[in-house]
N, C-alpha and C positions, 0 to 999 in steps of 0.2 A: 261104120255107124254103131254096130253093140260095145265094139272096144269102144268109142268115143264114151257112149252111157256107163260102161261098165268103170271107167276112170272118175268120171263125175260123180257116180254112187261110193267111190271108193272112197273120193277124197271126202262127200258129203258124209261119211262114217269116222273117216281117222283125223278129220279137221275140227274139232272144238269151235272155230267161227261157226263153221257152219250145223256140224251136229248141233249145240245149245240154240242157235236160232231155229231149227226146225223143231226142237223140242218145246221151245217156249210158244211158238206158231202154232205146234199142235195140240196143245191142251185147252187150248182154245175148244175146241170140237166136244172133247167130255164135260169139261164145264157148262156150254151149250146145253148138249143135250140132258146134263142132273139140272141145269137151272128149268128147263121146258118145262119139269114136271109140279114147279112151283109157283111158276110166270102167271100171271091171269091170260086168258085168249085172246083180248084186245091187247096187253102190255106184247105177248109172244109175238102177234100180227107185224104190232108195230114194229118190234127190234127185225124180226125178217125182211119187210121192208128196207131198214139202214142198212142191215146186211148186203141183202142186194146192191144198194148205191153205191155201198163201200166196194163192194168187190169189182162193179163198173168203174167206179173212177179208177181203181187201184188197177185195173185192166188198163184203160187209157193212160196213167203214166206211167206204167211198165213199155207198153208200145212206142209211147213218144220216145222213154229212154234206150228204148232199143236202139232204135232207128238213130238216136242223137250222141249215143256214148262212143267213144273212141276204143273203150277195151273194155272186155266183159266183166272186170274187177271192177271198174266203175259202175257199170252197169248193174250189178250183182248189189255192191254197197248203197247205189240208191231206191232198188226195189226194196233192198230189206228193212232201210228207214221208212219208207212208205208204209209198209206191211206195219211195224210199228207203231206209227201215226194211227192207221185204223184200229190195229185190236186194241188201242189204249181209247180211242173214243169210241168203240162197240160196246168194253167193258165199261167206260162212265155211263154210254147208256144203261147198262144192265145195273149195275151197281159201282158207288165210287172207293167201294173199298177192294174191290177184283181191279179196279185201275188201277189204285195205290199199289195191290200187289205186282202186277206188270211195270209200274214204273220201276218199281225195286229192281224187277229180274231183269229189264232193260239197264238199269246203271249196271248191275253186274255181271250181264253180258261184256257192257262196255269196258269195264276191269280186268276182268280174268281173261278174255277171248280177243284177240288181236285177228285183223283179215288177212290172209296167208298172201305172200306177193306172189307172183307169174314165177315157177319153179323153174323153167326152160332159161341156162343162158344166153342159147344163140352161137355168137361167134364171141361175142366179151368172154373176158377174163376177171374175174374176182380177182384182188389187187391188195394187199395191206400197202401202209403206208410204205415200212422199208421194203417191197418189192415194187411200189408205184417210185418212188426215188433211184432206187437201183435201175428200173426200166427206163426211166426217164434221161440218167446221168449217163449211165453207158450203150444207152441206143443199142437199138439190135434190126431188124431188115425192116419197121417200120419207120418212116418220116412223119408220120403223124400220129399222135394217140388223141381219142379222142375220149375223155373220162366220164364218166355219170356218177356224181357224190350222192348219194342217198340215207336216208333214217327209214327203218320198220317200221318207225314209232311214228311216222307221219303218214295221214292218211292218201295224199296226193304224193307220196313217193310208188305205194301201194299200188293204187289205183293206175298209176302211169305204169307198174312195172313192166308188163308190155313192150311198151313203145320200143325199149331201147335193145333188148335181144331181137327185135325182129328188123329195127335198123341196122344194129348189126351183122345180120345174116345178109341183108341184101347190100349193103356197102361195104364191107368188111373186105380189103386187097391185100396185096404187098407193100403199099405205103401209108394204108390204115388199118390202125388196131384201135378197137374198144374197150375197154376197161372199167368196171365198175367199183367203187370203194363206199363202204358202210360206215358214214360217218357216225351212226350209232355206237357202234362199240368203238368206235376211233374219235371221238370227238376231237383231238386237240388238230387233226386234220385240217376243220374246217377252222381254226384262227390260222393256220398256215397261210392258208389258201380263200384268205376274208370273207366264209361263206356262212350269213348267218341262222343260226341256230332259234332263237326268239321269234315262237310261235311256226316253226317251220314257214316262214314266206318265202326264203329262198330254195329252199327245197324240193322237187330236185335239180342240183344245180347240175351243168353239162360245161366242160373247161376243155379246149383243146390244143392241145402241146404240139409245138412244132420242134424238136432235136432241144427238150426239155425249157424250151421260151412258151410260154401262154398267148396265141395267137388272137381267142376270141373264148366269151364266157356268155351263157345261157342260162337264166336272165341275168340282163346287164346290172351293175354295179356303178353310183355314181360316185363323186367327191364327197358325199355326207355319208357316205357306206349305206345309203337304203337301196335297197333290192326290189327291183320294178318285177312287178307277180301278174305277166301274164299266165292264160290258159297253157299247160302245156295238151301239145294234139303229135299228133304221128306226122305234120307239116314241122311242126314248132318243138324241140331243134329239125 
């Protein structure tokens, strides 16, 4: 349990997603309390008040998302919009130009600080395209690979990263291997392999090789090349 907290504190220091959100969350509190000392006693009431509502609601859909997120990256990415949503309408209450500033810091959060994917592989294997080719054409003791294309730059690649090192670990045999390939830094991948890039909707795609033939693709792909966007969950692939 202290190692578990002690890895969370670590990463919540050396990760920019998350240092700059906890930084920008926090100053909330000083500005608080220099505004208190200029507030009138009915304005101060009132804002404590919203306060409170805000941090109730923001308690009840942190819990709902608990209970409903598939992986803690999701989970994570939608409290911290939440948390957002309130101190930008705590700060219009207080004043609209401390919101204006929080909108700012919020887009350049969103700029500079990208949310770190699931560091653990699993049992996958990181893959460039000429060693996804090479693996493919010359087989080796697996009969199936089973691939995950991904972008960093998408937030539902992110959020899912998860799912697919810990399907790997539990399925992972002598005639399945897992594989994952970054179409991010490999874009021409995905025209290979018709997987489109526009708006990430097909992202993350899941293609599985059988002695280098494409048995079956995750999500499906019709004759107009549109790319049907279910939810991906830890069932789906």
């Amino acid at each position: 349990m202290i190692r578990n907290r002690l890895t969370w504190l670590n990463t919540m220091v050396t990760e920019p997603y998350y240092l700059f959100h906890f930084l920008v969350f926090f100053s909330y509190l000083p500005i608080r309390i220099s505004a208190a000392s200029i507030l009138s006693p009915q304005f101060s009431h009132h804002l404590l008040r919203r306060e409170i509502q805000a941090f109730l609601a923001y308690s009840i859909l942190a819990a709902v998302k608990m209970v409903r997120a598939e992986t803690w990256e999701g989970f994570i990415a939608d409290t911290l919009l939440f948390g957002k949503v309130f101190i930008f309408l705590l700060a219009l209450s207080m004043d609209y130009h401390l919101a204006l500033w929080y909108m700012l810091a919020f887009l350049v959060l969103y700029i500079v600080a990208q949310q770190p994917a699931f560091p653990v592989l699993g049992a996958a294997t990181t893959l460039t395209p000429l060693q996804l080719e090479t693996t493919l054409t010359e087989g080796d003791a697996s009969k199936f690979w089973l691939v995950e294309f991904r972008a960093l730059c998408s937030s539902t690649c992110v959020q899912n990263s998860r799912n697919f090192p810990e399907l790997s670990i539990t399925y992972s045999n002598k005639n399945l291997s897992f594989g994952i390939v970054n179409i991010g830094l490999f874009p021409n991948v995905a025209v290979k392999f018709s997987i489109s890039l526009r708006g990430n909707v097909g992202l993350p795609t899941y293609i599985l090789f059988e002695n280098n033939v494409e048995v079956a693709r995750f999500p499906a792909v019709d004759f107009e090349a549109k790319f049907s966007d279910p939810d991906i969950t830890k069932v789906l692939p």
